[in-house]
C-alpha positions in Angstrom: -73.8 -16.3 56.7 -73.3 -17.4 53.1 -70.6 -18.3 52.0 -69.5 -16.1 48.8 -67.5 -19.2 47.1 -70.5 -21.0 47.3 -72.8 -18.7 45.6 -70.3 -18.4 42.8 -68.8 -15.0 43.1 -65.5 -16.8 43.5 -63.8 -20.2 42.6 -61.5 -20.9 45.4 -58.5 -21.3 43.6 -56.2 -24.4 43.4 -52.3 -23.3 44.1 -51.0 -22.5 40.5 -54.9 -21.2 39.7 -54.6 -17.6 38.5 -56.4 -15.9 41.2 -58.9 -12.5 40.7 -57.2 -9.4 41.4 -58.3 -5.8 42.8 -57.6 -4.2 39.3 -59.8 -6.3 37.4 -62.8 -5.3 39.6 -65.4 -2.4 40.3 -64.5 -0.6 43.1 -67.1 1.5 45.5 -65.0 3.9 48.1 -66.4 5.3 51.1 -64.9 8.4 50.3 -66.6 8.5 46.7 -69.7 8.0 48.8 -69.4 10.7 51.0 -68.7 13.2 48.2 -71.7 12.3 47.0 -74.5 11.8 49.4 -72.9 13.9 51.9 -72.1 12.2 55.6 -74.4 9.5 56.9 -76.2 10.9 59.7 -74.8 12.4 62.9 -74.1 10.5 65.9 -75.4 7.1 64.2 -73.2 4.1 64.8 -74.5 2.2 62.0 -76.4 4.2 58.7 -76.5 3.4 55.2 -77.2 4.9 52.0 -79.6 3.8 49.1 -77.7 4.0 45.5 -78.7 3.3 42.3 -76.7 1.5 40.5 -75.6 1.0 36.7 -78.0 -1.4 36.3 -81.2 0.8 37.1 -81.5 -1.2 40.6 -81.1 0.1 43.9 -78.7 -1.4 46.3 -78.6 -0.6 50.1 -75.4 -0.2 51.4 -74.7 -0.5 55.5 -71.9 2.0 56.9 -70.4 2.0 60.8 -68.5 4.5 62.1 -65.7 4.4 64.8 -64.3 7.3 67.0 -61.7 9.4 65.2 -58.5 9.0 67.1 -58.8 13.6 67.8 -62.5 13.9 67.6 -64.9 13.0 64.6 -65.6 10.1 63.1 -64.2 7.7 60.7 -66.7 5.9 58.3 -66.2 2.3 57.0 -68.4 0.5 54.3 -69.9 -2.2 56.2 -68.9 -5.8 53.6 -72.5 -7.7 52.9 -70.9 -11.0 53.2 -69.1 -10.9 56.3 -70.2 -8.4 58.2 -66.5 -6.6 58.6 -65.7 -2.7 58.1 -63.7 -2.0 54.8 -63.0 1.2 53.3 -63.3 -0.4 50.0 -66.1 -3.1 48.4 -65.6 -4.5 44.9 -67.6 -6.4 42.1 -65.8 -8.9 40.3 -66.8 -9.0 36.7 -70.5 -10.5 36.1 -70.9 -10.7 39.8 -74.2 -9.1 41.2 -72.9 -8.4 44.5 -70.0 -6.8 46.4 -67.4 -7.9 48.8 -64.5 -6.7 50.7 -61.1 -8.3 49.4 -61.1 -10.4 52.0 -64.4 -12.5 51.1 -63.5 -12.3 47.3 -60.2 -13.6 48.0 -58.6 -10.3 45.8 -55.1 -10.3 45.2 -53.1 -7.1 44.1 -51.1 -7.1 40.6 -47.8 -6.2 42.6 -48.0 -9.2 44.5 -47.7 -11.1 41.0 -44.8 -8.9 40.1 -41.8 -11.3 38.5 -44.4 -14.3 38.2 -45.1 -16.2 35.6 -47.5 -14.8 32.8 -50.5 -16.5 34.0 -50.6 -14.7 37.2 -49.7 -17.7 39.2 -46.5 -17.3 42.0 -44.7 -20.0 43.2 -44.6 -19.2 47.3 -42.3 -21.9 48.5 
């Protein structure tokens, strides 16, 4: 597995570094999939859908489903990096690839709330 920080998608930030935050970067919802293509196919555990993307290329994207809790399914982007089920996978700004917030290390705005300007919190 690469490592995203490595391939440069991310600085891993010092303690007072601002760090990258949800807001500031594309985000690609399962459920703004699945209003477009339609459902994966039935009964597959694992599918994926071919989109083309804003920069004329085509980018595959892996999804897995797991057993809805009173019948169904629930579908989960499957993250390129790491393998896990998100519901969400974002492009940071000038990045060529995607990531759950998890790999890219994301941080929400609200968790900055009554921090300094730079986006830096002090947490003990």
């Amino acid at each position: 597995m690469t490592d995203i920080a490595e391939r440069g998608l991310v600085k891993t930030p010092s303690r007072r570094q601002r760090r990258l935050m949800v807001e500031e970067c594309r985000a690609l919802r399962i459920t703004d999939l699945q209003r477009v293509y339609g459902q994966p196919p039935t009964g597959a555990e694992v599918a994926g859908w071919h989109i083309r993307t804003s920069r004329g290329t085509t980018d595959r994207l892996k999804v897995a489903s797991t057993p809805g809790t009173f019948g169904g399914r629930y579908w989960w982007l499957v993250c390129p990096e790491c393998g896990h089920r998100a519901r969400i996978l974002y492009r940071p700004p000038g990045a060529t690839s995607r990531g759950c917030r998890s790999c890219l290390r994301l941080v929400y705005r609200s968790q900055y709330q009554g921090a300094d300007a730079s986006g830096t919190a002090d947490h003990g």
